[in-house]
C-alpha positions as CSV (number, residue, x, y, z in Angstrom):
1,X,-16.3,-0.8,-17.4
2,X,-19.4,-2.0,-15.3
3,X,-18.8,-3.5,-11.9
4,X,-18.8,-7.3,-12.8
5,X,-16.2,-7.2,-15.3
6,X,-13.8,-5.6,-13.0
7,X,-11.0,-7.5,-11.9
8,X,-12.0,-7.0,-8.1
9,X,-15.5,-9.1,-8.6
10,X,-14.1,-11.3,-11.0
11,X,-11.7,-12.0,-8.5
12,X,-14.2,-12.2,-5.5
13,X,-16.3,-14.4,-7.6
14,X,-13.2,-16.8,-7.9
15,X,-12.8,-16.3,-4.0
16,X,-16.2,-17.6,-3.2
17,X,-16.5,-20.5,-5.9
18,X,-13.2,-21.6,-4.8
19,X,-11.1,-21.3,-8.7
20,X,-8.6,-19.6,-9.3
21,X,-7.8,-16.6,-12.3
22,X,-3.8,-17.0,-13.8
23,X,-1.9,-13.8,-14.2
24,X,0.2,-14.7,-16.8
25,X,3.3,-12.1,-16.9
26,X,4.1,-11.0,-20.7
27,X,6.9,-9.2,-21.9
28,X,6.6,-8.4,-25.7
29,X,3.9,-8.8,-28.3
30,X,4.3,-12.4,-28.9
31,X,4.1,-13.7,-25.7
32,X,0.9,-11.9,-25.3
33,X,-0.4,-12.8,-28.3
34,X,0.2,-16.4,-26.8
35,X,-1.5,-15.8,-22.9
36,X,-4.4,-14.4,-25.0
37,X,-5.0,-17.1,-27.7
38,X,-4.7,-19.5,-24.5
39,X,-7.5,-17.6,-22.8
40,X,-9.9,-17.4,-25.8
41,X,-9.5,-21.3,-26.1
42,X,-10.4,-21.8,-22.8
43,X,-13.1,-18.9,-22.4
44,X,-11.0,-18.3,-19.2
45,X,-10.7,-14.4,-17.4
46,X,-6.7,-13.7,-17.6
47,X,-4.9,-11.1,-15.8
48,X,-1.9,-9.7,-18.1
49,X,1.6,-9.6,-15.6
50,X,4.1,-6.7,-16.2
51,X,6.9,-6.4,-14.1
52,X,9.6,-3.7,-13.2
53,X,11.9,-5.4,-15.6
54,X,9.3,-5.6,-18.8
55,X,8.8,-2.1,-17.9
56,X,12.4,-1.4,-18.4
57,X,12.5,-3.2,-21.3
58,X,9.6,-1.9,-23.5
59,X,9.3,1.2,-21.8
60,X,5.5,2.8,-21.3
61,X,4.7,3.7,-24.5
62,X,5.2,0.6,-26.3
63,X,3.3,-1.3,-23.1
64,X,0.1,1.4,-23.5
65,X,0.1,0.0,-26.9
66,X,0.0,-3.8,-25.6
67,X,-3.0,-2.4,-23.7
68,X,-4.4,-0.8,-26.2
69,X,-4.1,-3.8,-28.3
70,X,-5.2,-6.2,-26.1
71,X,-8.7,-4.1,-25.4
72,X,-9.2,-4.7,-29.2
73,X,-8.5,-7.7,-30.6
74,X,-9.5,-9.9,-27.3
75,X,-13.0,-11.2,-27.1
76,X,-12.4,-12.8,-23.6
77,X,-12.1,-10.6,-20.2
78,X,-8.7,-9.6,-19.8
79,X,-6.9,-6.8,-17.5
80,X,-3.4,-5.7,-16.9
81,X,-1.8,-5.9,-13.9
82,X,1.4,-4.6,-12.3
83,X,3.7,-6.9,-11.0
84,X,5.6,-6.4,-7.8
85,X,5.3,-2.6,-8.1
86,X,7.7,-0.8,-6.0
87,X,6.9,2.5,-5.7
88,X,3.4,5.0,-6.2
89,X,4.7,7.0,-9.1
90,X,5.3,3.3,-11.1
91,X,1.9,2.7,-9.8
92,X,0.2,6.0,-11.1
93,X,2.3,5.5,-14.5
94,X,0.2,2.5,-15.3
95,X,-2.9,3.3,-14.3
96,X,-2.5,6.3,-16.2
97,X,-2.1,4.0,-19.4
98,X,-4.7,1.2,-18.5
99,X,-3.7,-1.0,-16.1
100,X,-6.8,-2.6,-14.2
101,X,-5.0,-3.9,-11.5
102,X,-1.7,-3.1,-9.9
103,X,0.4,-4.6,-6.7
104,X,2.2,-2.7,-4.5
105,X,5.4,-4.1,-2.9
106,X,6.8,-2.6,0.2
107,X,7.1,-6.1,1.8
108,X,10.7,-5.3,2.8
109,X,9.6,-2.8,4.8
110,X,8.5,-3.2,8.8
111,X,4.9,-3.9,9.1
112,X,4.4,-0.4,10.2
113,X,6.4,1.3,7.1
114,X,4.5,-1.3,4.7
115,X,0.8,-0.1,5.6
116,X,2.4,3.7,5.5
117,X,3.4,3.1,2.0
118,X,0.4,1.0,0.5
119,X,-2.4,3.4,2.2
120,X,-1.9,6.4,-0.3
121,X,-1.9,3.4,-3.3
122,X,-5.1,2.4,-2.3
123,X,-7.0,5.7,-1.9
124,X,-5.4,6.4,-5.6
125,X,-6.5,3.3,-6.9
126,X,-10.0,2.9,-5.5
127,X,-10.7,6.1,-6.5
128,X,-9.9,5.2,-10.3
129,X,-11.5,2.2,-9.7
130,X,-8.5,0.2,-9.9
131,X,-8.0,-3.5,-8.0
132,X,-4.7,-3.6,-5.7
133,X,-2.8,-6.1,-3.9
134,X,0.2,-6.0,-1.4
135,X,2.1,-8.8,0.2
136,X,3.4,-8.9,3.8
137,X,6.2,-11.0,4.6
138,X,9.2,-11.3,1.7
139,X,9.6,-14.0,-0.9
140,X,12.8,-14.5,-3.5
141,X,12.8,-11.8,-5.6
142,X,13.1,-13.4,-9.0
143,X,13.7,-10.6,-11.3
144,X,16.9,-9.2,-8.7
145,X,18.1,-12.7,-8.0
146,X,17.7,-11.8,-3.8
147,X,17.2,-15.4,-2.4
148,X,16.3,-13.6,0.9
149,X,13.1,-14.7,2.4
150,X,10.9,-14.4,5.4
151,X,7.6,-16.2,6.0
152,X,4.9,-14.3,7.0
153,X,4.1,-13.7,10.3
154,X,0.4,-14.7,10.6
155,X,-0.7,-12.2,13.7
156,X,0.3,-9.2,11.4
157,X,-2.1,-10.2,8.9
158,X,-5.3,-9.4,10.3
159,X,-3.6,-5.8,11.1
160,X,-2.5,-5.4,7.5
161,X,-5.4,-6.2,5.3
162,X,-8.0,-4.1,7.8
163,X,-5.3,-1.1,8.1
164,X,-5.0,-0.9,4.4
165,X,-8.1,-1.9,2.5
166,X,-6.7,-4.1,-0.2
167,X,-8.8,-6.1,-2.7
168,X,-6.3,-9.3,-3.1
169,X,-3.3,-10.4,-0.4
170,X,0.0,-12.1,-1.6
171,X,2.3,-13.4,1.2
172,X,5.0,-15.5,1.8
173,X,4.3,-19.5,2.9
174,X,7.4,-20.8,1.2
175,X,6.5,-20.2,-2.5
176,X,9.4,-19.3,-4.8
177,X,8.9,-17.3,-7.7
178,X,11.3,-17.4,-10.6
179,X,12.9,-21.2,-9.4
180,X,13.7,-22.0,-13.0
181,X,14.3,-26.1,-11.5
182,X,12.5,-28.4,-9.2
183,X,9.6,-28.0,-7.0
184,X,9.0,-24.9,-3.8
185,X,7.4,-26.4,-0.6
186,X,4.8,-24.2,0.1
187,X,3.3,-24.3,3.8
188,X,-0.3,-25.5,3.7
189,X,-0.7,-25.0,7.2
190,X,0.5,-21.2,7.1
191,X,-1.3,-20.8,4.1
192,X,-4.7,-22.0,5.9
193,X,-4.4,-20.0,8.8
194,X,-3.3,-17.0,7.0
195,X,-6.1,-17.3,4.6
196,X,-8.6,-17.8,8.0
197,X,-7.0,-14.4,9.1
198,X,-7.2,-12.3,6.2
199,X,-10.8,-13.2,4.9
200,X,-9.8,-11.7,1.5
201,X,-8.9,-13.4,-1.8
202,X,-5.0,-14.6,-1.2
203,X,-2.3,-14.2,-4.3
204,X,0.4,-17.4,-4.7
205,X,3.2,-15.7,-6.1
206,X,6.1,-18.2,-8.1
207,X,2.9,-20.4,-9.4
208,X,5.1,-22.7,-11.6
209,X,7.2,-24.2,-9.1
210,X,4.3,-25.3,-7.2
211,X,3.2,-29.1,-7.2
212,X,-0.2,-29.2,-8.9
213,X,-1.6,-31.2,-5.6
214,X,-0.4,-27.7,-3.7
215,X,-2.1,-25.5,-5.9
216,X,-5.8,-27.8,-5.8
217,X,-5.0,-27.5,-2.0
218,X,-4.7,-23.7,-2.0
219,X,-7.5,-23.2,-4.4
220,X,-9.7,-24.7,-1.7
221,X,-8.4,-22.6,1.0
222,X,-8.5,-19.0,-0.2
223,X,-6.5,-18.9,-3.2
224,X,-8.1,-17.3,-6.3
225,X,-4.8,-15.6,-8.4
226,X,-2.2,-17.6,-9.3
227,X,1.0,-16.0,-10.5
228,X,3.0,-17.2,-13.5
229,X,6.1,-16.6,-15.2
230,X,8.8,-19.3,-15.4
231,X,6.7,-21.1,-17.5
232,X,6.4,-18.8,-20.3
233,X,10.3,-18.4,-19.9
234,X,10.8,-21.8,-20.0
235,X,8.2,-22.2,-23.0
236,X,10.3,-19.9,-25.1
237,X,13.5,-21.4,-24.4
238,X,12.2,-25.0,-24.8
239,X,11.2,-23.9,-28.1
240,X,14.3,-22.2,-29.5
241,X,16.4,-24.7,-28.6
242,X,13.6,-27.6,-29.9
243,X,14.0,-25.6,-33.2
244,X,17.2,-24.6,-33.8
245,X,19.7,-27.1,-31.4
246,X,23.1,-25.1,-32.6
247,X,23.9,-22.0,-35.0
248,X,23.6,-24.1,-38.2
249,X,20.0,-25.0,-37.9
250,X,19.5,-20.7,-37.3
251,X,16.3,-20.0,-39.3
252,X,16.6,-17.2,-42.2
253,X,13.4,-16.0,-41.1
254,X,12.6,-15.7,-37.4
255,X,8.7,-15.5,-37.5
256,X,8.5,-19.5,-38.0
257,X,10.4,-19.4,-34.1
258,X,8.0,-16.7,-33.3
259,X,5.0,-18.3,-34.7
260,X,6.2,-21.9,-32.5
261,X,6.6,-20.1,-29.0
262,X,3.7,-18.3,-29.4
263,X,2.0,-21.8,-30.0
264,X,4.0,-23.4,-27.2
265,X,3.3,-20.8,-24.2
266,X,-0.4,-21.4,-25.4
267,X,-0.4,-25.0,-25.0
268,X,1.4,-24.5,-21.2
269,X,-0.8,-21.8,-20.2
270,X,-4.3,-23.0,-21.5
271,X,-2.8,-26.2,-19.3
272,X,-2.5,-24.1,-16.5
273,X,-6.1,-22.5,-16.4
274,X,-7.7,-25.5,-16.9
275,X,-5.9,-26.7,-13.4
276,X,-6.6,-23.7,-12.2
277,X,-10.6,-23.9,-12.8
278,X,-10.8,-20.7,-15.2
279,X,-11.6,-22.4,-17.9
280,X,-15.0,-21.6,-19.1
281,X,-15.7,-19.2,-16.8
282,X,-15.3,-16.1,-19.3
């Protein structure tokens, strides 16, 4: 892969022409097949999201074959990405069967711990050519259900991105991910000062609960991936219900529900990267 169709300078280019590229988390062949028809209607750059749970789910081998997939049927650029990765040898594991990007998640940790344990990701990664992210500071954890949260402290930033060489930088300015109702009220101010600090691109995490206003706003100030994942949930269950409102309206064959999320999530997504500015930028 040459060096401007990585996901690092696609991402810097975002960064510096102030749009934003969606990472749209998947977690089976159909809603893939959904993120990616979205993308090649929109001739937008999309970043494919697999978390620890999807990994549980599907397992490696059946995501290497996602990847594998992906690479050959997509006309559009398009990388994977590891979600809220916890630990190195997750983080090898994917690289290992294509992943393009991957974040590393020690936010938990003291500031101290959290370089400790993202330094050894990035040597790995950089030396595979492979973009990474971290966050600092703690945000809902939407896949555990821990509604523990801590804003980030903005004088650790500055320490934190030079100490640990990170492409992209996800933090916590009062973004929720996973709120499956109503609206998070994300701190504009924290996010402007934070993004002043860190002079790389920034990651909002919990993109769907965010007021469209919030998200032009962020755009502007730093933000260039936006995280999405609710509203491919919500998309699916929207449309099973649409479909089939109690058991007696069950289809006989399930492909015709299939065929109707995979449409929906396209609709909401293609939405989403035209707000985002992506949209023709493939």
């Amino acid at each position: 892969m040459s060096n401007e169709n990585r996901i690092q300078e696609m991402i810097k280019r975002a960064y510096h022409e102030h749009w934003a590229i969606g990472q749209f988390n998947i977690s089976n062949l159909e809603t893939m097949m959904g993120v990616i028809s979205a993308a090649e209607e929109k001739r937008s750059p999309v970043l494919l999201g697999i978390s620890n749970g999807t990994i549980r789910h599907l397992g490696y081998s059946y995501i290497e074959g996602l990847v594998r997939t992906a690479e050959k049927v997509a006309d559009i650029p398009l990388w994977f990405h590891l979600d809220h990765g916890k630990d190195f040898e997750t983080v090898k594991n994917c690289v290992n069967i294509g992943f393009k990007s991957v974040m590393i998640d020690t936010s938990t940790l003291p500031l101290k711990e959290n370089i400790e344990q993202v330094i050894p990701v990035v040597h790995f990664c950089k030396s595979h050519g492979i973009g990474v992210e971290a966050q600092i500071g703690v945000t809902w954890d939407e896949e555990t259900g821990d509604e523990s949260q801590e804003k980030t402290n903005p004088e650790e930033v500055k320490i934190f991105v030079e100490s640990t060489d990170i492409d992209y930088l996800a933090f916590s300015f009062g973004n929720t991910p996973g709120r499956l109702s109503g609206y998070s009220n994300p701190d504009i101010k924290l996010l402007k000062e934070i993004a002043d600090k860190s002079q790389v691109p920034i990651v909002m995490h919990g993109g769907t609960s965010v007021p469209d206003p919030d998200i032009m706003i962020s755009i502007s100030m730093g933000v260039s991936k936006i995280n999405i994942d609710t509203l491919l949930r919500r998309a699916i269950t929207d449309t099973f219900l649409s479909l089939y409102p109690n058991e007696a309206s069950a289809p006989g064959d399930p492909r015709i529900a299939f065929k109707a999320m995979r449409n929906e999530i396209a609709e909401r997504v293609g939405n989403r990267m035209e707000l985002f500015g992506s949209a023709g930028r493939a």
